[in-house]
C-alpha positions as CSV (number, residue, x, y, z in Angstrom):
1,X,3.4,30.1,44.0
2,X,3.6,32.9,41.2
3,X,0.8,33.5,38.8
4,X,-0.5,29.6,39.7
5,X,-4.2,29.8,41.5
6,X,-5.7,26.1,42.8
7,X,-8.9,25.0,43.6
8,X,-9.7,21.8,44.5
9,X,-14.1,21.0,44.6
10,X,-14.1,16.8,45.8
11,X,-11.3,14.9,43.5
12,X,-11.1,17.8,40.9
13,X,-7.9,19.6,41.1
14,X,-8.2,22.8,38.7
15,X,-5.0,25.0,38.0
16,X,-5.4,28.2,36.0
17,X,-2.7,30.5,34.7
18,X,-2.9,33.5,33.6
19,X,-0.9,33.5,30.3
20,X,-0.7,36.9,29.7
21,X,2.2,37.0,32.9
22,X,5.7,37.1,32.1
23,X,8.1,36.7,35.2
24,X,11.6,37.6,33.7
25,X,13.8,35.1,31.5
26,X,15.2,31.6,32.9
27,X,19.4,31.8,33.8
28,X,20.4,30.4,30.0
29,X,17.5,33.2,29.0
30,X,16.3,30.9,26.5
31,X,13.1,30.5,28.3
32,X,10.8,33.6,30.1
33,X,8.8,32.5,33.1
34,X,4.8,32.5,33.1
35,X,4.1,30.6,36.0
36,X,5.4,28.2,38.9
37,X,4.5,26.6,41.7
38,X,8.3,27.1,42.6
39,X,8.4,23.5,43.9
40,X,6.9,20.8,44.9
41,X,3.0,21.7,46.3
42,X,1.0,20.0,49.0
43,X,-2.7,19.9,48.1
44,X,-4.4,20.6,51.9
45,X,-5.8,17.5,53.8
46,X,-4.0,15.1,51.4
47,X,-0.6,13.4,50.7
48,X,-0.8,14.4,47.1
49,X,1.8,17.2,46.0
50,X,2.0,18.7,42.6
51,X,4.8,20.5,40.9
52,X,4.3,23.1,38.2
53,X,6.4,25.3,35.7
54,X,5.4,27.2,32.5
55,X,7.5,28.8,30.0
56,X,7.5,30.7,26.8
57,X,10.4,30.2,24.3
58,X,12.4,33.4,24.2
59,X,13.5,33.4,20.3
60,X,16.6,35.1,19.6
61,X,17.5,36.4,16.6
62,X,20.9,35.5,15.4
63,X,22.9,38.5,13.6
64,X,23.1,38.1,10.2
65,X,19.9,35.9,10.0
């Protein structure tokens, strides 16, 4: 996972995200990475899997604009 820390204290699954973290711009580069679980995540001694992405929106300037 990058930039993605889980805890899990009895049925209480807590995520956090650091939102400062930028992990370079999607393909399309309209998007820049902060965090993903990078696919689908099995939470340890259950059958419950998460999957996780955040993004920032990468504005563009046009030319001209």
């Amino acid at each position: 996972m990058q930039n993605i820390k889980q805890e899990v204290n009895g049925n209480i699954l807590t995520l956090t995200v650091d939102l400062s973290e930028r992990h370079g711009k999607s393909k399309s580069g309209k998007t820049i990475r902060v965090a993903s679980s990078e696919g689908s995540k099995k939470i340890e001694g259950t059958n419950i899997v998460f999957g996780l992405n955040v993004y920032e929106i990468n504005e563009i300037k046009k030319e001209g604009v």
